[in-house]
py3Dmol code that shows the C-alpha trace and the ligand (Angstrom):
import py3Dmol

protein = """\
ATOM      1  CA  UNK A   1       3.688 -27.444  -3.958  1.00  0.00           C
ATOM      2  CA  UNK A   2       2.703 -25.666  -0.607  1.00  0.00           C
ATOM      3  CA  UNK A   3       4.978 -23.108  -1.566  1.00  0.00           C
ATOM      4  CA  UNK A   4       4.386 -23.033  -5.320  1.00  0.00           C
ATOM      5  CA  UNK A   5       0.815 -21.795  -4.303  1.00  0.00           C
ATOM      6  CA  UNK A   6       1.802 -18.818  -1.771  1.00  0.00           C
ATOM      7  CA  UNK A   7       4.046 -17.757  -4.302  1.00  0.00           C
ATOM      8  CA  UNK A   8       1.270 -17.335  -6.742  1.00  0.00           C
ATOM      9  CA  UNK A   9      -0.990 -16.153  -4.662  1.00  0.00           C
ATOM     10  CA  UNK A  10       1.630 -13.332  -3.455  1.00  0.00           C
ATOM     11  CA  UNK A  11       2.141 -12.166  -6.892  1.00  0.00           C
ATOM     12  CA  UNK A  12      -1.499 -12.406  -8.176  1.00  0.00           C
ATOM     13  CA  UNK A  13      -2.139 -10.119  -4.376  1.00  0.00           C
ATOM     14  CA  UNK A  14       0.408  -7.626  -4.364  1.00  0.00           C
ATOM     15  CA  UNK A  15       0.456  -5.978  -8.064  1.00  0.00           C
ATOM     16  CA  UNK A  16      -2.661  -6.873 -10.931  1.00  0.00           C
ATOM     17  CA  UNK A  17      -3.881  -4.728 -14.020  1.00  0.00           C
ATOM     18  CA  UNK A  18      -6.935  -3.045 -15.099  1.00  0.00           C
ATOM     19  CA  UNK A  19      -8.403  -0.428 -17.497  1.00  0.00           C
ATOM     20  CA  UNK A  20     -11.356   1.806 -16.872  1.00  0.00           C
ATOM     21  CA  UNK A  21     -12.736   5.670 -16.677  1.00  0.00           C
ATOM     22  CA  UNK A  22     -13.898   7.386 -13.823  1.00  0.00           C
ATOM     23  CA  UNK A  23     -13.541   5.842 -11.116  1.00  0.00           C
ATOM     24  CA  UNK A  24     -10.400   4.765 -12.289  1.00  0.00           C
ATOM     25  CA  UNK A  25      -9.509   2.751  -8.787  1.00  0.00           C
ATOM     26  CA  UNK A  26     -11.927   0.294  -8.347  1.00  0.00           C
ATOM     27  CA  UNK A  27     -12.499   0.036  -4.339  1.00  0.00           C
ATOM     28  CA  UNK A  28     -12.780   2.326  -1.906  1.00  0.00           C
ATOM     29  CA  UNK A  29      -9.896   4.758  -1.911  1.00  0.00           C
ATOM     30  CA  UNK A  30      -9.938   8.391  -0.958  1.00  0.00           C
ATOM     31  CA  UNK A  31      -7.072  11.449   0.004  1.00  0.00           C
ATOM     32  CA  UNK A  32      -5.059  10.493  -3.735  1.00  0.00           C
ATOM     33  CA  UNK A  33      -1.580  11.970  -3.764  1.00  0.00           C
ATOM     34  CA  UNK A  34      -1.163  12.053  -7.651  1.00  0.00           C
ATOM     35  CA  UNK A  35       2.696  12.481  -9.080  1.00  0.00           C
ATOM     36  CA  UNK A  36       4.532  11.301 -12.364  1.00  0.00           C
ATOM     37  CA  UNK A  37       7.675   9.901 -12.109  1.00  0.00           C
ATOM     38  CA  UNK A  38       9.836   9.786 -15.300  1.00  0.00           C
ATOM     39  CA  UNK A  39       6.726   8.735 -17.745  1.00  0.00           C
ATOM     40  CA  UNK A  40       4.788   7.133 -15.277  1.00  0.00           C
ATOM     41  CA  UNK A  41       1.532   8.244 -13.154  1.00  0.00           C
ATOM     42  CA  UNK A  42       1.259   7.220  -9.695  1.00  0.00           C
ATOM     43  CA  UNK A  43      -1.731   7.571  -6.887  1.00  0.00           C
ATOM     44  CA  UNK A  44      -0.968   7.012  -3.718  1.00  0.00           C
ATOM     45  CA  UNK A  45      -4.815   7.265  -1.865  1.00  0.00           C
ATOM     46  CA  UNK A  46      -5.837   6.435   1.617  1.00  0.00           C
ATOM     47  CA  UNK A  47      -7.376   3.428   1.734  1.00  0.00           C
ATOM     48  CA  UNK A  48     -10.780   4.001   2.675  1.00  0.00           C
ATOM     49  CA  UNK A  49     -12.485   0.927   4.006  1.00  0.00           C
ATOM     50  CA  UNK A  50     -14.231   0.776   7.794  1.00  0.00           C
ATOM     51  CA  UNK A  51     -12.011   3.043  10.160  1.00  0.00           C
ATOM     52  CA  UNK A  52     -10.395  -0.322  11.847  1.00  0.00           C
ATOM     53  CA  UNK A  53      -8.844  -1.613   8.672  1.00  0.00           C
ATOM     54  CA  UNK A  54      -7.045   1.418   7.445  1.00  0.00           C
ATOM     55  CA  UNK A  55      -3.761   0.163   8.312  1.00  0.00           C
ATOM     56  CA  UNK A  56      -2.594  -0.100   4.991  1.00  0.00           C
ATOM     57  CA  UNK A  57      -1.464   1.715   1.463  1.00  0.00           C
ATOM     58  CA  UNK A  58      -2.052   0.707  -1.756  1.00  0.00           C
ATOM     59  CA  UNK A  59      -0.544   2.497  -5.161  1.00  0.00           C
ATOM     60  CA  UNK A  60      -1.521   2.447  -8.224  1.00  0.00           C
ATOM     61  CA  UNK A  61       0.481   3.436 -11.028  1.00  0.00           C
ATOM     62  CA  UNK A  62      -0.417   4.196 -15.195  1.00  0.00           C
ATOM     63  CA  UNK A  63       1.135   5.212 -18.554  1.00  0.00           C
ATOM     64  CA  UNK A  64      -1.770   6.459 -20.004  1.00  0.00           C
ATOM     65  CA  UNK A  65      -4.367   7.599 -16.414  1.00  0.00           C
ATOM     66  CA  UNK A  66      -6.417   4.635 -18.210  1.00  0.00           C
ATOM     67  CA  UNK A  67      -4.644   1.200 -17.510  1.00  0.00           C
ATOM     68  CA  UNK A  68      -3.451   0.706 -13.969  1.00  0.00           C
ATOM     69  CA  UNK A  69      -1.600  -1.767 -11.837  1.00  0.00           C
ATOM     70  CA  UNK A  70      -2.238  -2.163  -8.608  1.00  0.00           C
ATOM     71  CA  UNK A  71       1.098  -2.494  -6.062  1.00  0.00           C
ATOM     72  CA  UNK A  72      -0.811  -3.600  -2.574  1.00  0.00           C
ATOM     73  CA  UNK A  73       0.693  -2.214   0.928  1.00  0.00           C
ATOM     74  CA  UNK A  74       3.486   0.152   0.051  1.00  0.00           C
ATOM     75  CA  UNK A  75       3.525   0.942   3.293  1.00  0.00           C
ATOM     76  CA  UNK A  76       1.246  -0.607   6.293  1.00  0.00           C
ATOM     77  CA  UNK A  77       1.668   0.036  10.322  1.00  0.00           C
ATOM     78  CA  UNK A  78       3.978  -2.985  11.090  1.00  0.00           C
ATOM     79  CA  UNK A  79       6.289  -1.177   9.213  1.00  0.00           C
ATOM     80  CA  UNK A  80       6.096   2.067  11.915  1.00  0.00           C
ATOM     81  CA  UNK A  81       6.594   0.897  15.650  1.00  0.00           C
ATOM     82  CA  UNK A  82       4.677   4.201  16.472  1.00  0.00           C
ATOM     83  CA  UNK A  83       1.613   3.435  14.046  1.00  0.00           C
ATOM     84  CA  UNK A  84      -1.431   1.653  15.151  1.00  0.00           C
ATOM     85  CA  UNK A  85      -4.298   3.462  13.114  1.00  0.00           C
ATOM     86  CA  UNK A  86      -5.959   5.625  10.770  1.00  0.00           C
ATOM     87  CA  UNK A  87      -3.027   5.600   7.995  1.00  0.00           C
ATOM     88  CA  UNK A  88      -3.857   8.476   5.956  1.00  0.00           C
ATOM     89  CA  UNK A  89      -3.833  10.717   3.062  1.00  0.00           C
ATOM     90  CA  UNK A  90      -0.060   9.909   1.083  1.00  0.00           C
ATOM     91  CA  UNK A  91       2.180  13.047  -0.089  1.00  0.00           C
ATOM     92  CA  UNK A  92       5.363  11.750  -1.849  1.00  0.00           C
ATOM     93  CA  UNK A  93       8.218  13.381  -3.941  1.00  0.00           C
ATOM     94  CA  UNK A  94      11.523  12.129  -5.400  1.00  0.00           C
ATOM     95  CA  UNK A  95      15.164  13.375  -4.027  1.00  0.00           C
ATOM     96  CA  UNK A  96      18.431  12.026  -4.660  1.00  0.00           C
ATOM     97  CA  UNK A  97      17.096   8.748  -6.637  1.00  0.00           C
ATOM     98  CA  UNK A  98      14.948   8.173  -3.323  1.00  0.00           C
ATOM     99  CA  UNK A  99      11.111   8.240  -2.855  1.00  0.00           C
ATOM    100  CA  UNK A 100       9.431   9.740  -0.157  1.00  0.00           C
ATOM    101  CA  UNK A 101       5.965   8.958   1.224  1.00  0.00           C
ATOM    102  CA  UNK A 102       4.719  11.087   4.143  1.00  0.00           C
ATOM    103  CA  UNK A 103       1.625   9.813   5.804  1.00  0.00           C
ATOM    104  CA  UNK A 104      -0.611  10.778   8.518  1.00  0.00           C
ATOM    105  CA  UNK A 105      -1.281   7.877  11.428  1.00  0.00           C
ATOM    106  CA  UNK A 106      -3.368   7.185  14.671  1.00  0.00           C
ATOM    107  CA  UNK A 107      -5.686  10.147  13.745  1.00  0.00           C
ATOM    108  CA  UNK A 108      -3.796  11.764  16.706  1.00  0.00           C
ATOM    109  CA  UNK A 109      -5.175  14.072  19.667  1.00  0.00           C
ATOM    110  CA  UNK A 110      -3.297  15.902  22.344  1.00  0.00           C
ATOM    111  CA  UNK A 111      -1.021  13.845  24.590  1.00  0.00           C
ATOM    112  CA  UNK A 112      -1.395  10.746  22.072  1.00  0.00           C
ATOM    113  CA  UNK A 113       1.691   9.366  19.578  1.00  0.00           C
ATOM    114  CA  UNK A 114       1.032  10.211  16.019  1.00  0.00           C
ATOM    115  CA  UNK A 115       0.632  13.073  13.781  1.00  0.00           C
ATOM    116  CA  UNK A 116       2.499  13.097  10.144  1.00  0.00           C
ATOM    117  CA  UNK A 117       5.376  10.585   9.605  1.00  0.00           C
ATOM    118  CA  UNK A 118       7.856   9.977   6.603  1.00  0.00           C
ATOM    119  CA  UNK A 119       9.129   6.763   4.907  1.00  0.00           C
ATOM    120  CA  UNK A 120      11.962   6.229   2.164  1.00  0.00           C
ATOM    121  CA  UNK A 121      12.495   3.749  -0.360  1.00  0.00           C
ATOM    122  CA  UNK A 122      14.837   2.783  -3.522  1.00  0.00           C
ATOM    123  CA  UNK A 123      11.650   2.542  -5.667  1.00  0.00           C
ATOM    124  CA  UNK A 124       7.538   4.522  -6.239  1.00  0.00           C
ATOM    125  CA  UNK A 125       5.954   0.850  -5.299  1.00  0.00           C
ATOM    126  CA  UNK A 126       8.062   0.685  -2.317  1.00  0.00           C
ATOM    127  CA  UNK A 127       8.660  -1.221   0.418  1.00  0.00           C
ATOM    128  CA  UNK A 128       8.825   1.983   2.160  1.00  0.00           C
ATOM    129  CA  UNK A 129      10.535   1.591   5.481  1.00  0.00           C
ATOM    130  CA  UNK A 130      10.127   4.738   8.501  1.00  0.00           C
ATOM    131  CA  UNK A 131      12.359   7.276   8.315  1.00  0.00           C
ATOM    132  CA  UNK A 132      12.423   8.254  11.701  1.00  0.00           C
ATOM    133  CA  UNK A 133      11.023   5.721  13.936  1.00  0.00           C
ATOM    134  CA  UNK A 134       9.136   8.563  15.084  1.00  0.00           C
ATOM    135  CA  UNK A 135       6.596  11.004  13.824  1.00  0.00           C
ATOM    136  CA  UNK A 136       8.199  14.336  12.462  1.00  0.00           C
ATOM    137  CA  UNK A 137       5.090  16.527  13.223  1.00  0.00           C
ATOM    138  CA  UNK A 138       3.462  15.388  16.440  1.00  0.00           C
ATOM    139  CA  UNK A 139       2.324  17.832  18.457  1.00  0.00           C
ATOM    140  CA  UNK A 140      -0.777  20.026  17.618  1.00  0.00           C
ATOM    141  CA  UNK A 141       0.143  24.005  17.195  1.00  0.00           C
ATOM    142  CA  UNK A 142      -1.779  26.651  16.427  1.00  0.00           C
ATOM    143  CA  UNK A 143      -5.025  24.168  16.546  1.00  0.00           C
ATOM    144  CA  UNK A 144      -4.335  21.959  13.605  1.00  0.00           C
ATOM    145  CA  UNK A 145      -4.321  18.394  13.753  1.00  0.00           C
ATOM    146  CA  UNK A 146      -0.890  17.002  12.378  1.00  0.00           C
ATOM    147  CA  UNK A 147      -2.655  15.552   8.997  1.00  0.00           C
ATOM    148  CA  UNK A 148      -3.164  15.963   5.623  1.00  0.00           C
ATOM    149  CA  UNK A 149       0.089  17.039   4.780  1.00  0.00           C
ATOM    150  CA  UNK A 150       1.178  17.963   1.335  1.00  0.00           C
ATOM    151  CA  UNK A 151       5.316  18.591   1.079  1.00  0.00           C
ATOM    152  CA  UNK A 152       5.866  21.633  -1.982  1.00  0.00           C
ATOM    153  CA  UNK A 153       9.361  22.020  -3.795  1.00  0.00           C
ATOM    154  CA  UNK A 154       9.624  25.791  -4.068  1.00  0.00           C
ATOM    155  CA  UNK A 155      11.795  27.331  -7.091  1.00  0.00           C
ATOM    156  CA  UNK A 156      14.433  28.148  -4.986  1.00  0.00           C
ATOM    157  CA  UNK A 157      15.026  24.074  -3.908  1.00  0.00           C
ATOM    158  CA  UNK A 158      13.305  25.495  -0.324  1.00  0.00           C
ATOM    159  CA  UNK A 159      10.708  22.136   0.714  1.00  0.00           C
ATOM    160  CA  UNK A 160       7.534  23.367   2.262  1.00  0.00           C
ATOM    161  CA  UNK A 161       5.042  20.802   4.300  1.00  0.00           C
ATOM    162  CA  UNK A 162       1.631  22.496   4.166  1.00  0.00           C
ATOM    163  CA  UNK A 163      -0.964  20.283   6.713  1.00  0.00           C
ATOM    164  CA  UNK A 164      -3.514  20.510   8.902  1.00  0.00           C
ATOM    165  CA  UNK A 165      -6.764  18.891   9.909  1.00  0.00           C
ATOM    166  CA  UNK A 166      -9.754  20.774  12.183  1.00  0.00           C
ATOM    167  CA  UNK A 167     -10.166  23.767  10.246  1.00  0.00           C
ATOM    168  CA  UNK A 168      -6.310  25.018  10.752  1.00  0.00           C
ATOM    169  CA  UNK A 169      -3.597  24.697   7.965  1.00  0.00           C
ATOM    170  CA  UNK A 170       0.108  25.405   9.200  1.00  0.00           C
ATOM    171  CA  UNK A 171       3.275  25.669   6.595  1.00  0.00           C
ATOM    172  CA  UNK A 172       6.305  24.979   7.781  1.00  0.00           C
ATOM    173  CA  UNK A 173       9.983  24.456   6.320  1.00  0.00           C
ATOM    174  CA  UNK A 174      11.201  21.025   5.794  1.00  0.00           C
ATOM    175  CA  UNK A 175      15.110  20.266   6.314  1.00  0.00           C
ATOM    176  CA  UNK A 176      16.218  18.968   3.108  1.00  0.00           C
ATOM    177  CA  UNK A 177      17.161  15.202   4.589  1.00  0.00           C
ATOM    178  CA  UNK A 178      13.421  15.489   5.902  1.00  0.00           C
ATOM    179  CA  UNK A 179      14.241  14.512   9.231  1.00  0.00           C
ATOM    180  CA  UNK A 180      12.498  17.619  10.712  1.00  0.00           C
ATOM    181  CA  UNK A 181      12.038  21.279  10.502  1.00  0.00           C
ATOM    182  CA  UNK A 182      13.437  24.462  10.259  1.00  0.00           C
ATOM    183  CA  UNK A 183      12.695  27.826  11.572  1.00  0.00           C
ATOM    184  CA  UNK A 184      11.897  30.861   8.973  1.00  0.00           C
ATOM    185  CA  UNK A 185      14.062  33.567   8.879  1.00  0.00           C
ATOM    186  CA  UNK A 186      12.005  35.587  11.685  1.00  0.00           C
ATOM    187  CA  UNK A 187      12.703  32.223  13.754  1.00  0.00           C
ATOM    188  CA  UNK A 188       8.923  31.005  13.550  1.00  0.00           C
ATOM    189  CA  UNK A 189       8.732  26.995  13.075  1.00  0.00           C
ATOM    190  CA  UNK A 190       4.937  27.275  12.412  1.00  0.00           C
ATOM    191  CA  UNK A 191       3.273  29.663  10.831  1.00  0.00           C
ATOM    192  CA  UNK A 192      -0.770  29.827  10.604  1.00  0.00           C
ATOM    193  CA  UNK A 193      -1.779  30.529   7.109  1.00  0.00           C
ATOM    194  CA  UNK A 194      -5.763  29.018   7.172  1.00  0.00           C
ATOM    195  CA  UNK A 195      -7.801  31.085   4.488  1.00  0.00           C
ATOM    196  CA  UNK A 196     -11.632  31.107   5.098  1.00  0.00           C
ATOM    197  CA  UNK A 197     -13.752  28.258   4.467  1.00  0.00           C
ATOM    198  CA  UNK A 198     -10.487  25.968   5.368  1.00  0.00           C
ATOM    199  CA  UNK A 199     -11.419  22.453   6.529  1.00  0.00           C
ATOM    200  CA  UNK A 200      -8.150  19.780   5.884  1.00  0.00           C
ATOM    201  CA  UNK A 201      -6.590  18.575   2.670  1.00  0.00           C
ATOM    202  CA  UNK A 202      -4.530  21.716   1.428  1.00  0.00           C
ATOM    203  CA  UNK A 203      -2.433  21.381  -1.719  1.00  0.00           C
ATOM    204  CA  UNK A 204       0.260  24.317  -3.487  1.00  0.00           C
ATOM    205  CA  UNK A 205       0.552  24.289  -6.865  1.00  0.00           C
ATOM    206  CA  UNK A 206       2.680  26.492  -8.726  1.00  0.00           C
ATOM    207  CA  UNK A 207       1.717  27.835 -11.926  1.00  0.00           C
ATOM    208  CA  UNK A 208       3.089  31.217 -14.490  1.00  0.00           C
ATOM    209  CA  UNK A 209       4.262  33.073 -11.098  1.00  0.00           C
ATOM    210  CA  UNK A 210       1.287  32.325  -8.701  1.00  0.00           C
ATOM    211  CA  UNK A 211       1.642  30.520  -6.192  1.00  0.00           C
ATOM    212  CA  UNK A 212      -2.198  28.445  -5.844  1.00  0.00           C
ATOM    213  CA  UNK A 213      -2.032  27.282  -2.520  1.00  0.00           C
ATOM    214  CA  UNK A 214      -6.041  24.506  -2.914  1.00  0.00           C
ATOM    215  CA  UNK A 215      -7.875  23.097   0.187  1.00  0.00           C
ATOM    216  CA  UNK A 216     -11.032  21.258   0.733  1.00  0.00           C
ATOM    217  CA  UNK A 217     -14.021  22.826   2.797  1.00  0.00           C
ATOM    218  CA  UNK A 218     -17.166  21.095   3.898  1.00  0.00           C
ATOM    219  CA  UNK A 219     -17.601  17.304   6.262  1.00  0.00           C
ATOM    220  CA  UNK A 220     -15.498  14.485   4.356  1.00  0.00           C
ATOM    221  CA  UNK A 221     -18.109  12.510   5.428  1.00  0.00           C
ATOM    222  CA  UNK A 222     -20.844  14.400   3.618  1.00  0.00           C
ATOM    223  CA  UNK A 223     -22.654  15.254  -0.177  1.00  0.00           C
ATOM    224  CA  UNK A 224     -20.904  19.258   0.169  1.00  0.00           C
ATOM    225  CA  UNK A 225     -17.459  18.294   0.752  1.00  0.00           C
ATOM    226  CA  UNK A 226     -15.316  20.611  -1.910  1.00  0.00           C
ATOM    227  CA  UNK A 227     -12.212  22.066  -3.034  1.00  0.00           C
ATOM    228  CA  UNK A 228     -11.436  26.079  -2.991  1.00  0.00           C
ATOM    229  CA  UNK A 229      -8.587  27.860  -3.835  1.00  0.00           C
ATOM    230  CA  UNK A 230      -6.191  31.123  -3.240  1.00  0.00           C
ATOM    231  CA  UNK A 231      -4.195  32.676  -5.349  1.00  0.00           C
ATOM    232  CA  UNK A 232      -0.502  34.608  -4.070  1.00  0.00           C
ATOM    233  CA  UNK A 233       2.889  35.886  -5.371  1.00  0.00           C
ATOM    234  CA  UNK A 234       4.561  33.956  -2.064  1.00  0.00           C
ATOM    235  CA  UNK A 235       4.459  30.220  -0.850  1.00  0.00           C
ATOM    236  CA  UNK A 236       3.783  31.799   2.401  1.00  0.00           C
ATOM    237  CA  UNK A 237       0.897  33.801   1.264  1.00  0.00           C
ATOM    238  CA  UNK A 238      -1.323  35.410   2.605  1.00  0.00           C
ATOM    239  CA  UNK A 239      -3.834  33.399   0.938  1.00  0.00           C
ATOM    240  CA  UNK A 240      -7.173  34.900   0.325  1.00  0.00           C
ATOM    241  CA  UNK A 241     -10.076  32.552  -0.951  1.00  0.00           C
ATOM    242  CA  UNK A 242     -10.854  33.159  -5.025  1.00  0.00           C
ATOM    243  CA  UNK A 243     -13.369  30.122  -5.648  1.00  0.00           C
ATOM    244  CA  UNK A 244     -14.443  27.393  -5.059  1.00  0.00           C
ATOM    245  CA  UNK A 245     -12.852  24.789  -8.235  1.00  0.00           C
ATOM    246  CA  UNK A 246     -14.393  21.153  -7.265  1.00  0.00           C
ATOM    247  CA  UNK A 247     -17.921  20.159  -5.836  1.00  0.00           C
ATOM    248  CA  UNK A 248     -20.586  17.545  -6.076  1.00  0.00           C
ATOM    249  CA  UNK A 249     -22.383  17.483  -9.304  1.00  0.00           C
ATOM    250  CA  UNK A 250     -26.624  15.880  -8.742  1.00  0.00           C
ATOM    251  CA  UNK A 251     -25.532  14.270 -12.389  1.00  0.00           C
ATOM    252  CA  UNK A 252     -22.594  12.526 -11.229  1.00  0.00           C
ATOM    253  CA  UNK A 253     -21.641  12.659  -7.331  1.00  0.00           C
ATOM    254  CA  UNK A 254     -21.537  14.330  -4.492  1.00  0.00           C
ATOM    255  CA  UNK A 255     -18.608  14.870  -1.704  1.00  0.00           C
ATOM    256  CA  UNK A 256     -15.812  15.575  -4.197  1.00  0.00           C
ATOM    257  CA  UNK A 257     -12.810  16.867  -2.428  1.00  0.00           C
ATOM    258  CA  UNK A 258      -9.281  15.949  -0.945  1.00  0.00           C
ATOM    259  CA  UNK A 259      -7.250  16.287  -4.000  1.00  0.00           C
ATOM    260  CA  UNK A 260      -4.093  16.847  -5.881  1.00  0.00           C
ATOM    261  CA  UNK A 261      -2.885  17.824  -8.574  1.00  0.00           C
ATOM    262  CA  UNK A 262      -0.860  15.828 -12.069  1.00  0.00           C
ATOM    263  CA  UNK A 263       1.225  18.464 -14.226  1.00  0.00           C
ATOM    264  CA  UNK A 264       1.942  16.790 -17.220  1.00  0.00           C
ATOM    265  CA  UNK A 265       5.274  18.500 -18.470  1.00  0.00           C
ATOM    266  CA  UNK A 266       5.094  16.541 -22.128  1.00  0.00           C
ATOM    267  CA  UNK A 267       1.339  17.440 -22.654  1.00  0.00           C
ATOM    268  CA  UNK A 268       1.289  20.755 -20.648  1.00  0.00           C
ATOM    269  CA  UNK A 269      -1.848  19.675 -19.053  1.00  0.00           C
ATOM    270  CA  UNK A 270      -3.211  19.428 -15.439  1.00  0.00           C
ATOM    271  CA  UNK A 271      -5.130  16.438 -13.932  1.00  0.00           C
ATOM    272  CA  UNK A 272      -6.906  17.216 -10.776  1.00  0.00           C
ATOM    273  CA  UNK A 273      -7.014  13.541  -8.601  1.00  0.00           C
ATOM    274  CA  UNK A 274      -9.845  13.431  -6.082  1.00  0.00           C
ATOM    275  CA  UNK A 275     -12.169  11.719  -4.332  1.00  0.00           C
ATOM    276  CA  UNK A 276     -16.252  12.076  -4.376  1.00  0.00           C
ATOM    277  CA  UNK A 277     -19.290   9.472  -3.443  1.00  0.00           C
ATOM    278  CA  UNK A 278     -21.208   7.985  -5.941  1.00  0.00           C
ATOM    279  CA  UNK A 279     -24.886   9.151  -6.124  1.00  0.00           C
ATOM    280  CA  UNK A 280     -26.929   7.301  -3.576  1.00  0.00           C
ATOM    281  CA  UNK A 281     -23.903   6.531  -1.035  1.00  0.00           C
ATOM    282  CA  UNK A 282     -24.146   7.742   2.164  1.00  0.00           C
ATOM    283  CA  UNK A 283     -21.412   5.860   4.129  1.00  0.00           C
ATOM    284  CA  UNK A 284     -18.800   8.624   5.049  1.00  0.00           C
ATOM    285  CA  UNK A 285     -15.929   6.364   3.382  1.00  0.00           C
ATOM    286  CA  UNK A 286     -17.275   4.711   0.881  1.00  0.00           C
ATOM    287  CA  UNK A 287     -15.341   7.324  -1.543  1.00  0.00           C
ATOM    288  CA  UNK A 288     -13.560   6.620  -4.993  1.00  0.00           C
ATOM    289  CA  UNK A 289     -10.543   7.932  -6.925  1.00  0.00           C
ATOM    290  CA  UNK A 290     -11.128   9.849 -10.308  1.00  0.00           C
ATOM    291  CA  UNK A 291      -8.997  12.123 -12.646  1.00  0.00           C
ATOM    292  CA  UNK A 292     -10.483  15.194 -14.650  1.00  0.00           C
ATOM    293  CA  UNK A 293      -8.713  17.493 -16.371  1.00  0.00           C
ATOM    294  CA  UNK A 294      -8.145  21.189 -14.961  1.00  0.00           C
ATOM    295  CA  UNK A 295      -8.097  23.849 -16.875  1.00  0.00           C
ATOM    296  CA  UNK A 296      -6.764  28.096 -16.543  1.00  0.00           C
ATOM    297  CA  UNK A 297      -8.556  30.901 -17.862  1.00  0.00           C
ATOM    298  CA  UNK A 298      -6.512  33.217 -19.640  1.00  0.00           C
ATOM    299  CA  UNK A 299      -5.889  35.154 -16.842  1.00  0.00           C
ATOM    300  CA  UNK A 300      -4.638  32.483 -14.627  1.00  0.00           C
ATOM    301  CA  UNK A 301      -7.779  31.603 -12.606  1.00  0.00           C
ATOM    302  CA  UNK A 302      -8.540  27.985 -12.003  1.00  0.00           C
ATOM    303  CA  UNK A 303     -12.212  27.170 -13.795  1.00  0.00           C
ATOM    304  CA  UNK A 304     -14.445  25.148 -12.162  1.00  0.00           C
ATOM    305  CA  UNK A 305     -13.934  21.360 -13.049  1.00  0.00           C
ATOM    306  CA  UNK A 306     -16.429  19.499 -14.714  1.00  0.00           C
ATOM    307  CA  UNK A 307     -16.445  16.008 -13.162  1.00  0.00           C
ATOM    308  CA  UNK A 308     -16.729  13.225 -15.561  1.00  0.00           C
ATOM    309  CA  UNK A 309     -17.714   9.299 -15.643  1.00  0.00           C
TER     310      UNK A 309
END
"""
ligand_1 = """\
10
FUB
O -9.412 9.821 4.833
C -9.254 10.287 6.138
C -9.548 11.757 6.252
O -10.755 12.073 5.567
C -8.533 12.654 5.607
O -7.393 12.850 6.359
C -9.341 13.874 5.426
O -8.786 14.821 4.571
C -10.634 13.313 4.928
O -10.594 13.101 3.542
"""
view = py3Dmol.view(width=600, height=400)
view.addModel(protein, "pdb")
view.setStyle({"model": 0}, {"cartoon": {"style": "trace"}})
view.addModel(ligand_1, "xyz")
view.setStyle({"model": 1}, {"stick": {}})
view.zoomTo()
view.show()
């Protein structure tokens, strides 16, 4: 009977269903990766609970961006011998019928173990185990701190990890097992690419022969926090600002920022996935997911987003 009842209670835990608008993750959750695989939306946030207890990832995956299941700890830090801390801020991608789920851990500084990591596994909800048993960006070059990564397919099959945290973004070139990096053809491994107003959280996006390479400017852990973005004929830029496309809204929230972006092929429409802080809370993580809908102009600029309940 013992047993009868941890079984239930492990299933009722680990993956449960719910329906609702903006936010559509109830709980604090912040840094959402956003991706659709085959017909189904996934968001892989940070989880974003007191500093201590983010040691964890939770998904959260929908048909519709409306009803959502819950899959708890995809991926925690017993699962990474080198992991102790601060898991952060999910990319992820599909290759070869494997899923991919690079992380950031230990909110690393010089001379510590951490920086950017990668796990694998057979299915989106996991259990994703390390890749490396080590972290595949740990050092800190060119003054960024080895987070917020966000890993871009190019057009020519190239894989491109843009990152950074402290006001630096690097790009560098992924191998295509992702067990490291390459050097570009002039034999740099890092390149500096941080437009102005850069803070952490950059995202590329490619969209009718731009290359829109989104970052988020402003303190996470205040009301300004926001996304801008650049517009460029190469994944390697340069990247000059054009706007800003996200910010807080004295209707609806404030500190709106860290984001991704959904292309739905089958609807041809793009879902920006963020976080902001509802009105009134001041607690640097209490942040929530939401999904608006992004729109071009007809000459390819990003318009602002109007954020929505
Ligand atoms: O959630 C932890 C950190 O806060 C992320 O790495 C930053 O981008 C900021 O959102």
């Amino acid at each position: 009977m013992k047993y009868l009842f941890a079984l239930i209670a492990f299933v009722v835990m680990s993956s449960f269903s719910f329906a609702q608008n903006n936010p559509i993750i109830r709980g604090w959750y912040a840094d959402p990766e956003g991706a659709k695989y085959g017909d189904t939306y996934w968001i892989f946030p940070t989880y974003s609970d007191a500093y201590n207890k983010q040691v964890f990832f939770d998904a959260f995956s929908s048909r519709d961006l409306k009803h959502w299941e819950m899959h708890h700890d995809v991926l925690d830090t017993s699962a990474v011998k080198w992991a102790k801390r601060a898991m952060w801020a999910p990319a992820v991608l599909t290759k070869g019928g494997k899923y991919y789920f690079f992380f950031g851990a230990n909110d690393v500084h010089k001379g510590e173990v951490g920086g950017i990591g990668v796990a694998v596994a057979d299915k989106p909800e996991g259990p994703y185990k390390d890749l490396l048993g080590k972290p595949l960006i740990n050092e800190i070059v060119n003054g960024a701190q080895p987070i917020d990564q966000y890993v871009f397919k190019d057009n020519d099959g190239s894989y491109y990890m843009y990152y950074g945290g402290w006001g630096h973004c690097n790009v560098v070139k992924l191998k295509d097992d992702f067990t490291g990096i390459v050097p570009f053809p002039d034999g740099q491994l890092y390149k500096e690419i941080t437009p102005e107003g850069y803070v952490e959280g950059p995202y590329m996006l490619y969209h009718n022969g731009y290359y829109y390479f989104m970052w988020s400017e402003g303190g996470w852990g205040g009301p300004d926090y926001k996304v801008a973005y650049a517009m460029s004929k190469s994944p390697l830029g340069p990247f000059k600002r054009v706007a800003t496309v996200l910010q807080q809204d004295p209707a609806i929230a404030t500190g709106a920022g860290h984001h991704s972006v959904i292309h739905s092929v089958s609807e041809d429409k793009y879902y920006i996935v963020y976080h902001r802080r509802p009105l009134g809370e001041t607690a640097a993580n209490h942040r929530v997911v939401c999904v608006d809908e992004m729109f071009f102009d007809k000459d390819g600029h990003i318009l602002p987003v109007k954020m929505t309940k």
